[in-house]
N, C-alpha and C positions, 0 to 999 in steps of 0.2 A: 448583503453578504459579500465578501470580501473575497480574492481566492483564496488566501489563508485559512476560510474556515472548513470548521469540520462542520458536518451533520449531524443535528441531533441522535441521539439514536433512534435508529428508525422503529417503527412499531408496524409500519403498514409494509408489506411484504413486496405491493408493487414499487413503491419508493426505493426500496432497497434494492430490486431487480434493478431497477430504470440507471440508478447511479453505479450502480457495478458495471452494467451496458456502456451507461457511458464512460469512465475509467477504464474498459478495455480499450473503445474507441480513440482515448487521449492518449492511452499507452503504445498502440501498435504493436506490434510481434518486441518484442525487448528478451535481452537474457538476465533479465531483473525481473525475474517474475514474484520474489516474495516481498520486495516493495508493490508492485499493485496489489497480492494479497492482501498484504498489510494496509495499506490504503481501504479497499474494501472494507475490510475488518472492522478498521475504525471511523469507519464514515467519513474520509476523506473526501474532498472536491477533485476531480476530476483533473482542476487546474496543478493543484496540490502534489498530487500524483504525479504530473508531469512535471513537476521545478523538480521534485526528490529522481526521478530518472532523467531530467537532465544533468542535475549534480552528481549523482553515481556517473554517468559516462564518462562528464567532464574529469572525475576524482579516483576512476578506475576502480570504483569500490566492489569489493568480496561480491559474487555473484548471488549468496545467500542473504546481502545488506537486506535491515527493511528498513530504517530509518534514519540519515543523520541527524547527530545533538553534539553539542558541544565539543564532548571529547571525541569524536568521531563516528565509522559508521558503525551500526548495532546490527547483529544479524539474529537471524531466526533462532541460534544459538539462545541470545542473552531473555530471550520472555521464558519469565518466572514458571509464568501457570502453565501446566502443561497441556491444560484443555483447549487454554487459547491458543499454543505453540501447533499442537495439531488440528485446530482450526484454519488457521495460518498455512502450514503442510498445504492442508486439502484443495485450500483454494487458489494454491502457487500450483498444484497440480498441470501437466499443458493438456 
């Protein structure tokens, strides 16, 4: 596994804990906190997490970002679903 990958989705509940633990751990205190939501969210690695808040610092991106693509940063604005937008919410929560 590579740091680029994601996590399958998890089924087992402690899996899920463990890597969210560790993705806080990789994050630190950040005022990007709906990128590590969103990491979470999507079963992100840990490392993962940390290249997307080192590029927010470095890129000074919208403190709402949660992930850059192409055309720039996306924020918690731009997800469709609204179940998963306040998913997202709850768990940028401090």
């Amino acid at each position: 596994m590579t740091d680029d990958s994601v996590i399958p989705r998890l089924t087992d509940a402690a899996a899920n804990a463990a890597n969210c633990l560790a993705i806080d751990r990789e994050a630190g205190d950040t005022r990007y906190r709906h990128i590590v939501a969103w990491g979470k969210f999507l079963g992100f690695t840990p490392a993962t997490v940390r290249r997307e808040l080192d590029r927010a610092e470095a890129e000074n991106a919208p403190t709402n970002a949660i992930q850059r693509f192409d055309d720039g940063w996306h924020t918690v604005d731009t997800i469709a679903n609204e179940a998963n937008r306040a998913r997202v919410e709850e768990l940028a929560r401090p």
